[in-house]
C-alpha positions in Angstrom: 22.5 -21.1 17.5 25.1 -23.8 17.0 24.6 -25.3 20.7 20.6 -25.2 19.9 21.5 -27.2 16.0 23.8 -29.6 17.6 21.1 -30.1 20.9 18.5 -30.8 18.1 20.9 -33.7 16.0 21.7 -35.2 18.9 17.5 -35.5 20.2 16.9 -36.5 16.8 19.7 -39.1 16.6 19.0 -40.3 19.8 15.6 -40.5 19.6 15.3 -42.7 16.6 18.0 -44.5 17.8 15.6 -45.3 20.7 12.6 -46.3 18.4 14.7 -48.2 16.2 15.9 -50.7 19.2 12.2 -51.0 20.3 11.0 -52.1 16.8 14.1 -54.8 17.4 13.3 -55.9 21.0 9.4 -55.3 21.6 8.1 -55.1 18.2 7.3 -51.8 19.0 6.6 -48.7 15.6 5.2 -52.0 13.1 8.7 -53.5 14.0 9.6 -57.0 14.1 10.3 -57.9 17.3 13.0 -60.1 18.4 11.5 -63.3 17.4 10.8 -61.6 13.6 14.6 -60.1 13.8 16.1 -62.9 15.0 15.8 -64.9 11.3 17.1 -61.4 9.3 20.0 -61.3 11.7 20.6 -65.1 10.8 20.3 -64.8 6.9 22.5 -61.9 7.0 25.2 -64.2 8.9 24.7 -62.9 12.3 24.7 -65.9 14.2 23.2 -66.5 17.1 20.7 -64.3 15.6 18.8 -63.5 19.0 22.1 -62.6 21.1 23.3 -60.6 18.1 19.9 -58.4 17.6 19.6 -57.9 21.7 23.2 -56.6 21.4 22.4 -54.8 18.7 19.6 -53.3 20.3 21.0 -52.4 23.7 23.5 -50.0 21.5 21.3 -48.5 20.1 19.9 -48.2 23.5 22.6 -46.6 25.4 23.9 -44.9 22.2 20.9 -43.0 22.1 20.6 -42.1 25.8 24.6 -41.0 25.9 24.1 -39.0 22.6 21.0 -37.0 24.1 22.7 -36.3 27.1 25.9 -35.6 26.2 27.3 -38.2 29.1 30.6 -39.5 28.7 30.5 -37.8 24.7 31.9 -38.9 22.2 31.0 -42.6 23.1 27.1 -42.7 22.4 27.6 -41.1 18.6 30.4 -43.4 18.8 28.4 -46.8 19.5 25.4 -45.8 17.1 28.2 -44.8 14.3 29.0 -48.4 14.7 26.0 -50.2 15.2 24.4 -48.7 11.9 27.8 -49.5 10.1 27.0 -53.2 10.3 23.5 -52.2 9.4 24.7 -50.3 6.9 26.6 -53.6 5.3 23.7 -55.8 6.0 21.7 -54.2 3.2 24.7 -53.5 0.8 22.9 -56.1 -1.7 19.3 -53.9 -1.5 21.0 -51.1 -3.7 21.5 -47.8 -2.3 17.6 -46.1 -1.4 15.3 -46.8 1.4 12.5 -47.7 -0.8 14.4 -50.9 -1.7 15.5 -51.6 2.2 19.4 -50.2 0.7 21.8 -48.3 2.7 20.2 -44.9 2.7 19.0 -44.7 6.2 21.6 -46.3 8.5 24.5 -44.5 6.1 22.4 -41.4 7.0 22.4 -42.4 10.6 26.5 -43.3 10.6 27.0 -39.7 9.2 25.3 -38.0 11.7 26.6 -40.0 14.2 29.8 -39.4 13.2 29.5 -35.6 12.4 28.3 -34.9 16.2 31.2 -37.3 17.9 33.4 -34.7 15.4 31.4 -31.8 16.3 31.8 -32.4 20.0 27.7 -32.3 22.2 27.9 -28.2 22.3 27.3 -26.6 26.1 23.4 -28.5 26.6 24.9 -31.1 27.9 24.5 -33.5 31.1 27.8 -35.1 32.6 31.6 -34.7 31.0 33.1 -35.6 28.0 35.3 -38.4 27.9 39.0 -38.2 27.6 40.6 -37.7 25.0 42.4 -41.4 25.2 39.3 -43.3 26.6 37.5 -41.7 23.0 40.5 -43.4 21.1 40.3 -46.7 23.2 37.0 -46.8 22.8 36.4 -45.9 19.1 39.3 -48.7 17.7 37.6 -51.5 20.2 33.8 -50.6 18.4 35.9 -50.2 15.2 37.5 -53.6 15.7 33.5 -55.3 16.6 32.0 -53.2 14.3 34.6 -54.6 11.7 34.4 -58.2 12.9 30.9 -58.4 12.4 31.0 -56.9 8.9 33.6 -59.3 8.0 31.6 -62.1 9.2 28.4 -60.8 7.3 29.8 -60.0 4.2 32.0 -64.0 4.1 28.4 -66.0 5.7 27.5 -68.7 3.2 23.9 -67.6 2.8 20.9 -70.2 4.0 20.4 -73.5 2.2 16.8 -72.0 1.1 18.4 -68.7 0.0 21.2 -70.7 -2.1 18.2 -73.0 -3.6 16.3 -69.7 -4.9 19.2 -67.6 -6.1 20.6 -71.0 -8.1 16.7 -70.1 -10.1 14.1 -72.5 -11.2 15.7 -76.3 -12.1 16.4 -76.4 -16.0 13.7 -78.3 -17.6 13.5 -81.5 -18.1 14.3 -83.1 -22.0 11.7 -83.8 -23.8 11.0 -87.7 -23.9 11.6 -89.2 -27.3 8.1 -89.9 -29.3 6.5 -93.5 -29.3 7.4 -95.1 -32.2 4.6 -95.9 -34.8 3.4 -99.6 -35.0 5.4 -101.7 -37.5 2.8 -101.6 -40.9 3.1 -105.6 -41.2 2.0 -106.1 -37.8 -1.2 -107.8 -37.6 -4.0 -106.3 -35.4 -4.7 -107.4 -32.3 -8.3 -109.4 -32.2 -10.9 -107.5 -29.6 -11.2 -109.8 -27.1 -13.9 -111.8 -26.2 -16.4 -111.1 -23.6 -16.9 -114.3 -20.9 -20.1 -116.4 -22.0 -22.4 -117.0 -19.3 
């Protein structure tokens, strides 16, 4: 039963890891494509926002393949645990439920990730593990991206349009002061006269 549980996280993981990258790259389940990603990517201080997503996506990619396989495990739970971790951060402003594009789905996706790499693939597996000190290697140099990226997210002066809207509407502007009344000595002006002709 627990090889046949773990068989079925890992397709499930893996799969929408899968669909997730092709909404990035192709546009793909009413995603953006890499042109429509490449701006979020940007805003959220992932620059160059292009290279960043493609990266982005290709973990996703191979995460999701080595995490349905089992090949070379723990790596691909490893590489979508950090992928969605900078997800994760990019939406730490949206509030914490899915509803409001918060953190609920790729926090879901880093816990499952990281609960399988823990968990080890069961015996449905294709290929070896890795060992045990290419799993360290490999989980402090994605640690250290992973990290880097955060870090540069979460310091990214935000885009001159985004500064302009979150500074609110300009204060209004004082009311001008009220002509004054003509002076009650003043004689009136004569209508003048129209041109003979």
């Amino acid at each position: 039963m627990r090889n046949a549980a773990l068989l079925g996280a890992r397709l499930l993981l893996g799969g929408y890891m899968g669909i997730h990258a092709s909404q990035k790259l192709f546009g793909k389940f009413h995603g953006p494509g890499l042109d429509g990603i490449t701006p979020i990517f940007e805003r959220d201080g992932l620059i160059p926002g292009r290279e960043l997503a493609t990266a982005a996506a290709a973990t996703e990619i191979a995460g999701g393949l080595l995490t349905i396989t089992g090949i070379a495990y723990p790596a691909g739970p490893l590489a979508i645990a950090g992928a969605m971790s900078v997800a994760t951060a990019s939406k730490r402003k949206r509030g914490l439920m899915a509803v409001r594009d918060g953190i609920e789905l790729p926090l879901s996706y880093v816990t499952l990730a990281l609960t399988l790499a823990a968990a080890g693939p069961g015996k449905y597996k294709i290929g070896p593990s890795l060992h045990p000190k290419l799993t360290a290697i490999g989980a402090l140099a994605g640690s250290a991206v992973a990290g880097a990226l955060i870090a540069r997210m979460v310091t990214a002066e935000p885009p001159v349009a985004e500064q302009a809207a979150s500074a609110g509407p300009p204060a209004p502007a004082a009311p001008a002061a009220p002509a004054a009344p003509p002076a009650p000595d003043a004689p009136a002006s004569a209508p003048a006269e129209e041109p003979s002709a």
